[in-house]
N, C-alpha and C positions, 0 to 999 in steps of 0.2 A: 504493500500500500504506500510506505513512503517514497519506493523509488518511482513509482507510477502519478504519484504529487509533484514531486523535483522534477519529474521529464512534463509533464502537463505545465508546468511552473516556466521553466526553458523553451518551453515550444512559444506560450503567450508572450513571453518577453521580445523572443523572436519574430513573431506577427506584428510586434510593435513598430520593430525596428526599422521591418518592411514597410509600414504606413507612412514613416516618415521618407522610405526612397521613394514613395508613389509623391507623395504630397510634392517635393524638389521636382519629380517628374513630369507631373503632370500640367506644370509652365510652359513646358517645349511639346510634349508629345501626348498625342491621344490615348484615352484608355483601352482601347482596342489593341495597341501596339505595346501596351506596359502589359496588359492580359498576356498575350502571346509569349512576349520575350521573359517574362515572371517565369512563364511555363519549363521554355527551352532551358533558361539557365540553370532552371529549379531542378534539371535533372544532375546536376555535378553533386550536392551534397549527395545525391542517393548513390548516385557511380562511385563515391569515391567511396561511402560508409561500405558494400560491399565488396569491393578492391580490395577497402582494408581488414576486412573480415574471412577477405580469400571463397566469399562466397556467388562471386561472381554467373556462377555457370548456373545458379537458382534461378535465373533469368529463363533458363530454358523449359523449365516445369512448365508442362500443359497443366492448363484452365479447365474446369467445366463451361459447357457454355451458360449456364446460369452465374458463375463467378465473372465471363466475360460480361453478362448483361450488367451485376453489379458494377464492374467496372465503369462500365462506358454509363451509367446512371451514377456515381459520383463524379467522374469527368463532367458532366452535362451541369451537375447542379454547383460545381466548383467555378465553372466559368461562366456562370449567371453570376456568382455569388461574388466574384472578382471584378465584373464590369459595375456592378451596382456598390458596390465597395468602393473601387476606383473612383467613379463616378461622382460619388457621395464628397472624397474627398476636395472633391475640386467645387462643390457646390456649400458646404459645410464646415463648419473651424474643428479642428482635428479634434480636440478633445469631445465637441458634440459627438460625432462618427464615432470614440469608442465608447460612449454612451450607449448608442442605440444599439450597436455591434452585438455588443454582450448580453441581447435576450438570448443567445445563443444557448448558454445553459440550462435556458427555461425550455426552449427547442427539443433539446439533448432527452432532459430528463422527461418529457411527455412523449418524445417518439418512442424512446426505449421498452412504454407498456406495450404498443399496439406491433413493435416492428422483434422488439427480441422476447416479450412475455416480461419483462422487470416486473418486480415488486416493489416498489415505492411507498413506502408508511407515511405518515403524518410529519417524522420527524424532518425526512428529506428534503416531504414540498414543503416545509417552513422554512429550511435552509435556504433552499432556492429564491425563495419569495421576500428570505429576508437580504439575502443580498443584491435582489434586483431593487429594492427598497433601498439600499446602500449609494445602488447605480444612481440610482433619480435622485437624491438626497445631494451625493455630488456634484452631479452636474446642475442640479437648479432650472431644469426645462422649461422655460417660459413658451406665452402662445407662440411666439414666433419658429417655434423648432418644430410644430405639424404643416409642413411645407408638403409638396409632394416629395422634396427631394430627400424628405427625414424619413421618409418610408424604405428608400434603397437600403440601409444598412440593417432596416428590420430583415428585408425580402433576403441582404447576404446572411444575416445569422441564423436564417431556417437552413436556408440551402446549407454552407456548413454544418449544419448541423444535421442534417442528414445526410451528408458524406459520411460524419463521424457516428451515426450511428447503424449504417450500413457495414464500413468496415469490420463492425463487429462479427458478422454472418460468414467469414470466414473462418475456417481451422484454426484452431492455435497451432498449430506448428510450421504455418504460412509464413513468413517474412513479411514482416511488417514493410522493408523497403521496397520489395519486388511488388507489393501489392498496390502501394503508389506509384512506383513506375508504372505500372501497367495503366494506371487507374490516368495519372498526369497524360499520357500517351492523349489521351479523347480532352483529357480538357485543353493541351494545346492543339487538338486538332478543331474542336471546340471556337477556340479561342481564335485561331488562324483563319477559319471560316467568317467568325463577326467580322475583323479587320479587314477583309479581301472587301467585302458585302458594303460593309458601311464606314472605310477610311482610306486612303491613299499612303503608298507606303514612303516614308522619310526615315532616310540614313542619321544611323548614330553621331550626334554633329561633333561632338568634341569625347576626350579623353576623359574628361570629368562625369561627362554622362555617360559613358561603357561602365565605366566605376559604378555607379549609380545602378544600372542596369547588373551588374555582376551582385553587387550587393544585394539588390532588389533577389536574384534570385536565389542567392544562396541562404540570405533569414526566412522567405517566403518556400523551400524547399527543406529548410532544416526545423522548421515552425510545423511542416503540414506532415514533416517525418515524423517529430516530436510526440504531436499529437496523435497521430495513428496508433505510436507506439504504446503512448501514456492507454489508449480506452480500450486497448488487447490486453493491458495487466490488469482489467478488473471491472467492476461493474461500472456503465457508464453515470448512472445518476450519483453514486456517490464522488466522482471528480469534477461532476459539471458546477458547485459552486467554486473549485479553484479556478474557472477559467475567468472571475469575476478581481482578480490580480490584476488585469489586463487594463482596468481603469485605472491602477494607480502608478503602473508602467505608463500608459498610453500619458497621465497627469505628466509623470517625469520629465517624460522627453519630450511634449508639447510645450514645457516650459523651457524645455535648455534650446528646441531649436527654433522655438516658434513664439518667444515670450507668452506663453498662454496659459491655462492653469492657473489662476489664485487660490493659493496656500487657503486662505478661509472656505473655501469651496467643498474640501476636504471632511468637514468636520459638518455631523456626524457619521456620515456615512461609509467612511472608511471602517472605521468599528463594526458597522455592520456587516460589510463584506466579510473582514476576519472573523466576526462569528458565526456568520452562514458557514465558515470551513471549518471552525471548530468543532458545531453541533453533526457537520459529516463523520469529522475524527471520533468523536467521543462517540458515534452509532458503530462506527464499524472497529474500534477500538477498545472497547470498554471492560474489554478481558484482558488486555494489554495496556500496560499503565503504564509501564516506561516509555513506550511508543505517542504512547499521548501526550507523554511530557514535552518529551521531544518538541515533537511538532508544535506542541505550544511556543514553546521560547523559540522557534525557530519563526512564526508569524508574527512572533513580537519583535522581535530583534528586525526582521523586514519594514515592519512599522517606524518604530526608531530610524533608522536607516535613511526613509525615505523622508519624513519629519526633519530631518536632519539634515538633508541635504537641500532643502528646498531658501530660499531667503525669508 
């Protein structure tokens, strides 16, 4: 459970990082052309994770073809999910976009009854509901954020979230990386087909934006690893309130690169995030006390951290 927290934990930090290459990007080039190249480049974390794993030749495992259907049905809903994302950013102030991002968890943990049979008790959906309570608390949503455009980043956090709860439907003895490969393969084909359809194509102009675009796909590839990985080690409703981190990442770094974020904004609702993940802990921990400790000081000491670093 805690290494499957730390990689879920890794993976949102990395989605962060990615939104801030979209945001730089999306000055010069269309979201149709950040979708595609996200895609392309986003396959070197996975080539290289299984290079270095010497598990390269996994690649050649046949599919059923109902695993090929799953496939190419999270490829579909990933490259909706990246143009109305993208999108969002160029219409919305970064920290709105991971506001509304993060019903994702809410997503997560109601597909999981109907698509894998979950059980979900009372304590979960409180969890959930108390850190989406957290999300809005933060951010302050005035009328102005029911735009049509404040709808995109609802429409990306379904669609993720039903890549992520798809991926569950396979074996566990599947490779987590092979199964994004395969799965990436359709959302850059996806993705390549909007761009051809509805943009013209423009060359990478400078050396600063290759950078950008390499970055762009290596957090957006090491993010979508992460998380595949993080919801194969365990039940998806009890990780969907850590993916609510992601507001006080996304707060971070909207202020270091975008002056944005006020420090007051934070308060209360950062507390609530952290206890929507504790009341996860202490349910599926509560036979293991050291482990809860742990994790305790380890969401406080992130608190601190972040308090701390802010002006």
């Amino acid at each position: 459970m805690t290494r499957a927290i730390l990689t879920i934990l890794g993976a949102i930090f990395s989605f962060s990082l990615m939104g801030v290459a979209v945001r730089f990007l999306t000055a010069d080039y269309s979201v149709f052309q950040i979708s595609f190249t996200r895609n392309l480049f986003g396959f070197l974390p996975i080539l290289l994770m299984l290079a270095y794993s010497r598990q390269i030749n996994a690649l050649k495992v046949p599919f059923t073809r109902r695993e090929w259907l799953i496939c190419v049905t999270r490829g579909g809903s990933v490259a909706i999910a990246q143009i109305c994302l993208f999108t969002a950013y160029t219409k919305l102030e970064f920290a709105t976009v991971g506001t509304l991002v993060f019903a994702g968890p809410f997503f997560v943990t109601a597909l999981s009854v109907p698509v894998l049979g979950a059980q979900v008790g009372f304590w979960r959906w409180s969890a959930v509901f108390m850190g989406f309570g957290g999300v809005v608390m933060i951010m302050q949503p005035g009328i102005g954020i029911f735009s049509v455009f404040s709808v995109l980043p609802v429409i990306a956090a379904l669609c993720y979230a039903t890549s992520s709860t798809l991926v569950k439907l396979f074996p566990a003895d599947y490779l987590s990386s092979v199964i994004q490969f395969r799965s990436q393969m359709f959302t850059a084909g996806f993705s390549l087909i909007l761009w051809l359809c509805f943009d013209e194509i423009k060359p990478i102009a400078s050396a600063n934006d290759l950078g950008l675009f390499l970055a762009l796909g290596a957090f957006g590839g090491a993010g979508v690893l992460g998380l595949v990985s993080a919801y194969r080690m365990t039940q998806l409703s009890l990780l969907a309130p850590f993916e609510y981190f992601g507001i006080p990442f996304a707060l971070l770094l909207g202020w270091w690169f975008f002056a944005e974020a006020p420090i007051e904004r934070l308060f209360p609702g950062v507390f609530a995030i952290v206890a929507g993940g504790l009341v996860i802990i202490w349910r599926q921990t509560k036979l293991k006390k050291e482990q809860y400790g742990c994790m305790f000081w380890v969401l406080f000491l992130f608190c601190c951290i972040l308090f701390s670093s802010m002006p």
